[in-house]
DRENPA-3360 file (N, C-alpha, C; in nm, 2 decimals, always signed):
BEGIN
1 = XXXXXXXX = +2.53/+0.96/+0.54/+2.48/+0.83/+0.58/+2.35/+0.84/+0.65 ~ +2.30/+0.75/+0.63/+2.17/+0.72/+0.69/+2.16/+0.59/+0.86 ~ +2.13/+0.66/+0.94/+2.09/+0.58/+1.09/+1.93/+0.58/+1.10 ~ +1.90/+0.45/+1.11/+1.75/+0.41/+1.16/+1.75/+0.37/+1.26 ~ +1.66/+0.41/+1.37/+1.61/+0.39/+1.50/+1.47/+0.28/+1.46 ~ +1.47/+0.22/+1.52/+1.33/+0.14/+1.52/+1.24/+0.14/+1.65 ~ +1.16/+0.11/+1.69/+1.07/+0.07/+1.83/+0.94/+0.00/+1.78 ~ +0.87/-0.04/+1.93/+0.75/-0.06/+1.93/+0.75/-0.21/+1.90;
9 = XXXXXXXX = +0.84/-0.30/+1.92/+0.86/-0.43/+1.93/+0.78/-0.50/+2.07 ~ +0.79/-0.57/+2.06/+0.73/-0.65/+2.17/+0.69/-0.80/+2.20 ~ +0.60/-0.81/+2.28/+0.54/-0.93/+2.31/+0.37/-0.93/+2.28 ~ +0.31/-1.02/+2.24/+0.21/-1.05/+2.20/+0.11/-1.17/+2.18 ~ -0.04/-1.20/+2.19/-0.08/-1.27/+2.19/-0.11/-1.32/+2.07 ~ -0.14/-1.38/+2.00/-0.16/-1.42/+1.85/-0.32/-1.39/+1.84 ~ -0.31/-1.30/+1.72/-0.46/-1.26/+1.69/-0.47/-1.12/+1.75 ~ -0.32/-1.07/+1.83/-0.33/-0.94/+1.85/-0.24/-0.84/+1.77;
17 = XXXXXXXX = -0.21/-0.74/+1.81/-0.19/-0.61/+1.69/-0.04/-0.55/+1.78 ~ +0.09/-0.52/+1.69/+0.18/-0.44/+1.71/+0.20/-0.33/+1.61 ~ +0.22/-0.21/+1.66/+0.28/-0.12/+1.56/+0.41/-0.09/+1.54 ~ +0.53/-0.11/+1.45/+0.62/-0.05/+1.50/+0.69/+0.08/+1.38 ~ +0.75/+0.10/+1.46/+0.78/+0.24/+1.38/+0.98/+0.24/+1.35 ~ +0.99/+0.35/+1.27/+1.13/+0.38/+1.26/+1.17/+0.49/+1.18 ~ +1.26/+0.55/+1.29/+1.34/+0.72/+1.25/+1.44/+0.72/+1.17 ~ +1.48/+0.78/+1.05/+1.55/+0.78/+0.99/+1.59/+0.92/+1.05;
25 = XXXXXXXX = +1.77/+0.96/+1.03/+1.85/+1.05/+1.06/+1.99/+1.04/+1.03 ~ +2.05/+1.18/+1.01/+2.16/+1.17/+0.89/+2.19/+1.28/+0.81 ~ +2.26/+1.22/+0.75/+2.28/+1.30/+0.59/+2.26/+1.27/+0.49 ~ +2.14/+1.30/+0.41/+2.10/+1.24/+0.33/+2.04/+1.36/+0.20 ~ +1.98/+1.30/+0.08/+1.93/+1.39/+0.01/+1.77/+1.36/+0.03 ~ +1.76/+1.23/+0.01/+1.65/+1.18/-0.03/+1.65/+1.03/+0.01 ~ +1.54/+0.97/+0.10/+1.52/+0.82/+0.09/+1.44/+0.76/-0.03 ~ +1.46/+0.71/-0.10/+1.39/+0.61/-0.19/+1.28/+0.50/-0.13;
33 = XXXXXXXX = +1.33/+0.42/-0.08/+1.25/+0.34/-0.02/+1.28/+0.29/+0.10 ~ +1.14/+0.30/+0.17/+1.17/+0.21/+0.29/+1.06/+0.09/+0.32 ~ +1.15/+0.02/+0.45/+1.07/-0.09/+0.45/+1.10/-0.15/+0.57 ~ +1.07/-0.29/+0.58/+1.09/-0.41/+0.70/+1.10/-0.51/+0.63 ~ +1.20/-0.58/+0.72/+1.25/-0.67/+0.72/+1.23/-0.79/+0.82 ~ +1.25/-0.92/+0.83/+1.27/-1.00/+0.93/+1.32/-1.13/+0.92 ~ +1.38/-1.18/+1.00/+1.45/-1.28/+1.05/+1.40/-1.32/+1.17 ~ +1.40/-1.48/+1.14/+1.33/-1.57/+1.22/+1.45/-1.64/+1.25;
41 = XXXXXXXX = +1.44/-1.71/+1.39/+1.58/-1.84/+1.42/+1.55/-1.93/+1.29 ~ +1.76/-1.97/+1.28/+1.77/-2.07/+1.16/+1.68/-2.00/+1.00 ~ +1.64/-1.89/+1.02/+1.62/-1.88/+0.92/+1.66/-1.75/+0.82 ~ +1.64/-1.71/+0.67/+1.68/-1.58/+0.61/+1.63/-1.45/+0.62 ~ +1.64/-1.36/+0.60/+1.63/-1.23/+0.64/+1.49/-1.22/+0.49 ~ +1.36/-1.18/+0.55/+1.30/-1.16/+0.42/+1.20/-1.05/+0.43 ~ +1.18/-0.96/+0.29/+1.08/-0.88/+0.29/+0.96/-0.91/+0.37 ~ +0.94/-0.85/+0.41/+0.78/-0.77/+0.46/+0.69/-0.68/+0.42;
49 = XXXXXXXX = +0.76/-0.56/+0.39/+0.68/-0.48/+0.34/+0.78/-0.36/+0.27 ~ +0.74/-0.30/+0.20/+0.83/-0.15/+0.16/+0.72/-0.06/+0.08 ~ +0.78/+0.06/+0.09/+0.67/+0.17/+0.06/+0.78/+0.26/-0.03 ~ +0.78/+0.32/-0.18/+0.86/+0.41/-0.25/+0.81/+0.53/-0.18 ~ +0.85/+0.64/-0.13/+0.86/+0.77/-0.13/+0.72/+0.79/-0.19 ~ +0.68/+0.77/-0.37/+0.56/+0.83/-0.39/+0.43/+0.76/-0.33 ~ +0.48/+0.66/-0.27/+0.31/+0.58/-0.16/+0.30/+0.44/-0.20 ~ +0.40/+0.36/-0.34/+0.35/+0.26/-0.36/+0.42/+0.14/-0.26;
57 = XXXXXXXX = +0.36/+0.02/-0.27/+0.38/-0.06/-0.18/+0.38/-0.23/-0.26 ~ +0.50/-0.29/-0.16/+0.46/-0.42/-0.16/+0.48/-0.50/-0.04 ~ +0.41/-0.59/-0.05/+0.39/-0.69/+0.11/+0.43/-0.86/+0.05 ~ +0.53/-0.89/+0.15/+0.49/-1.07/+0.12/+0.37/-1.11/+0.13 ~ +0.31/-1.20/+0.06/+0.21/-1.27/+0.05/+0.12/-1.32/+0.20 ~ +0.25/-1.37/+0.28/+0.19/-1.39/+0.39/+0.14/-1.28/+0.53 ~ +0.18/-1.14/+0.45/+0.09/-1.03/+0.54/+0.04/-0.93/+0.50 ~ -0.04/-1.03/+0.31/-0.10/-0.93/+0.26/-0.26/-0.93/+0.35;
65 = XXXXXXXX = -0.34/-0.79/+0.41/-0.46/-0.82/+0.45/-0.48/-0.80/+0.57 ~ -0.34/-0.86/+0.64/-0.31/-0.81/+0.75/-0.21/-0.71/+0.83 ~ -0.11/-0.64/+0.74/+0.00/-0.50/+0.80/-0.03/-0.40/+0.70 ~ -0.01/-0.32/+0.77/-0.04/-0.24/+0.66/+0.13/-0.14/+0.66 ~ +0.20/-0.11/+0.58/+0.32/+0.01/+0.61/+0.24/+0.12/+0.59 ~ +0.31/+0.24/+0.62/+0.30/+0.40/+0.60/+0.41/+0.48/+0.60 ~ +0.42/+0.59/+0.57/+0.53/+0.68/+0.61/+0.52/+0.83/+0.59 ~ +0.60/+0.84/+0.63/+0.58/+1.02/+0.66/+0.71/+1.07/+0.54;
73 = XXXXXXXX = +0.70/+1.08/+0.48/+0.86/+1.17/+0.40/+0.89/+1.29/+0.48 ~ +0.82/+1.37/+0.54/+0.88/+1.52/+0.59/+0.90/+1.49/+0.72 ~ +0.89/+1.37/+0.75/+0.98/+1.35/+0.87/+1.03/+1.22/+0.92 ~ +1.06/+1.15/+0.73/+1.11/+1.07/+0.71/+1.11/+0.88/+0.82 ~ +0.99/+0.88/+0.83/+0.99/+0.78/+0.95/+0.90/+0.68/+0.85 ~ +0.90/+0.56/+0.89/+0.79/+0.44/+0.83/+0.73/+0.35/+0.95 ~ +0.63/+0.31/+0.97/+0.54/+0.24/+1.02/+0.48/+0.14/+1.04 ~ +0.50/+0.02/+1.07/+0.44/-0.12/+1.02/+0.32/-0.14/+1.11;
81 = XXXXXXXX = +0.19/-0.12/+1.08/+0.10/-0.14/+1.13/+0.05/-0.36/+1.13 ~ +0.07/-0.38/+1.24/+0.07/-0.59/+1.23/-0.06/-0.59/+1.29 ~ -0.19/-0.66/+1.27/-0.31/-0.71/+1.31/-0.30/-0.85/+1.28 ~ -0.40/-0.90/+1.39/-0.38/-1.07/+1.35/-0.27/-1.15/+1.32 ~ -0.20/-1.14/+1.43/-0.05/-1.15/+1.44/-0.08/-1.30/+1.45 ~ +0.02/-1.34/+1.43/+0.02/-1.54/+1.43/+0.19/-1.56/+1.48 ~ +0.16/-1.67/+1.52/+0.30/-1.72/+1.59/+0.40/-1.71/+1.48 ~ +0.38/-1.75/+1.38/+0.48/-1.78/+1.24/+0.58/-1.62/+1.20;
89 = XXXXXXXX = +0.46/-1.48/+1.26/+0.53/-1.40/+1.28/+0.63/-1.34/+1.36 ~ +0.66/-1.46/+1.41/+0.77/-1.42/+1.53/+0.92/-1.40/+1.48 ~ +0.98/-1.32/+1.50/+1.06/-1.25/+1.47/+1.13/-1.14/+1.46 ~ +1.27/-1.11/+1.46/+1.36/-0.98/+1.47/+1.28/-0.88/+1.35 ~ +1.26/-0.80/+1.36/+1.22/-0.74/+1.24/+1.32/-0.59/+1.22 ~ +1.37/-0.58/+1.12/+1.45/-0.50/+1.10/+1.41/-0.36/+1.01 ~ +1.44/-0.21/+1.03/+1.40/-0.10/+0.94/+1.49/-0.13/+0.84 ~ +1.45/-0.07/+0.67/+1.60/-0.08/+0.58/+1.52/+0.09/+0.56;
97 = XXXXXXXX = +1.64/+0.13/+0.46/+1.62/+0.23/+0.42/+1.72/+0.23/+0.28 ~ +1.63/+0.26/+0.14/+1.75/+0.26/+0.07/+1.73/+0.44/+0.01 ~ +1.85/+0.48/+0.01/+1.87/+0.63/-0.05/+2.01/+0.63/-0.18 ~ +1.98/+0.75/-0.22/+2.08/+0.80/-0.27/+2.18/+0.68/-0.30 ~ +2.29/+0.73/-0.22/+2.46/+0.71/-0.19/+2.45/+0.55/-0.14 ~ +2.31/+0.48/-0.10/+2.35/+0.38/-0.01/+2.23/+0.28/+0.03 ~ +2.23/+0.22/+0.11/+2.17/+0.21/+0.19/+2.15/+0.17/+0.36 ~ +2.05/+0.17/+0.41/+2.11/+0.14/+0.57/+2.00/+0.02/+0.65;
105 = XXXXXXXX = +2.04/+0.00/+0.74/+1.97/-0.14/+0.84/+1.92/-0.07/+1.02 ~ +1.82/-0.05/+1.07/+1.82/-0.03/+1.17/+1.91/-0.18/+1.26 ~ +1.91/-0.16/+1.37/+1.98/-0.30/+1.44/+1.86/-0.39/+1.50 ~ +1.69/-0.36/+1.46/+1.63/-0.47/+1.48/+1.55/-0.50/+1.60 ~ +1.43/-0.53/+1.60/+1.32/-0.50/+1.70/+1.25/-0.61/+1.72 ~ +1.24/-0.72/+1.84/+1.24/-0.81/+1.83/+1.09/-0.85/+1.84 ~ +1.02/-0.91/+1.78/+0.85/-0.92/+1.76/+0.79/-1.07/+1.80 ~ +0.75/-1.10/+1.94/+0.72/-1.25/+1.97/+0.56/-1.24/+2.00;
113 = XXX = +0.55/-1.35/+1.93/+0.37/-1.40/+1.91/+0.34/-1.52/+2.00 ~ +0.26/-1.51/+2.10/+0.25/-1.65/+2.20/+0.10/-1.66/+2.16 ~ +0.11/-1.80/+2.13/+0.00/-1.86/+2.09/-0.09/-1.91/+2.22;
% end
């Protein structure tokens, strides 16, 4: 099984920059992909961003330009770099991880934008 740790959540001004990060640990062979996630009140849980293992990437629309993901494989961690934050990105944002055998959900890092 796979456990993700997340951090680097916070509070923020709009038009300012959060990083946040997340540790993968476990038993595992290999992660496949990882990513972020978020959830907004009243609303559904939706992609952000994810990165395959060999470097490729996709972003929703609305933070292409401005996040950028990264990750490390040999020490299995991923990174959401947010600039130009806007209120609309307010939200839980969650690590996934999908591997092998499974996949897993960090418990979620909560990301507020004051305008």
């Amino acid at each position: 099984q796979v456990q993700l740790v997340e951090s680097g959540g916070g509070l923020v001004q709009a038009g300012g920059s959060l990083r946040l990060s997340c540790a993968a640990s476990g038993s595992f062979f290999r992660i496949n992909v990882m990513g972020w996630y978020r959830q907004a009140p009243g609303k559904p849980r939706e992609l952000v961003a994810r990165i395959a293992s060999g470097g490729s990437t996709n972003y929703a629309d609305s933070v292409k330009d401005r996040f950028t993901i990264s990750r490390d494989n040999a020490k299995n961690t991923v990174s959401l770099q947010m600039n130009s934050l806007k209120s609309e990105d307010t939200a839980v944002y969650f690590c996934n991880a999908v591997y092998v055998n499974g996949e897993a959900w960090g418990q979620g890092t909560q990301v507020t934008i004051s305008s």
